[in-house]
N, C-alpha and C positions, 0 to 999 in steps of 0.2 A: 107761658109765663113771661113778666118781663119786669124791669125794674123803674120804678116811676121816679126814686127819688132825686134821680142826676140832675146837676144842674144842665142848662142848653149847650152844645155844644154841634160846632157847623159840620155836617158831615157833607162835604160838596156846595151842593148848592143849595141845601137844604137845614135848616135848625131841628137837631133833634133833641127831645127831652124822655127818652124813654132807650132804653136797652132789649129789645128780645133777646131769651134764648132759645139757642138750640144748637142739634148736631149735627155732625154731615154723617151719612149712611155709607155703604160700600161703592155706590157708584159717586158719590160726591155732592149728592144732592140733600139741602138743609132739612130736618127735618125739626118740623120746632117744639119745644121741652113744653109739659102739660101731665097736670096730675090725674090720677089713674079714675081718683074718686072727685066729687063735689065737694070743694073749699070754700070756705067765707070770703068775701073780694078783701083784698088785702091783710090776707092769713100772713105770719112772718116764716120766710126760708131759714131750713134749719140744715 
């Protein structure tokens, strides 16, 4: 999942226009957020 509508903003050295989520697990490693079933591309979060 991730959020497209942000505007750009410089992360580093890099322009980014897009948000991922996700979570970190028990050892700390990201794991990233996605729905269980098949959604319409840019279905709205509720």
């Amino acid at each position: 999942m991730a959020v497209v509508n942000f505007p750009p903003r410089q992360i580093g050295k890099f322009m980014s226009e897009v948000l991922t989520l996700g979570f970190a697990d028990e050892a700390g490693a990201v794991v990233l957020a996605g729905p269980e079933r098949a959604v319409p591309n840019g279905a709205r979060m509720h």
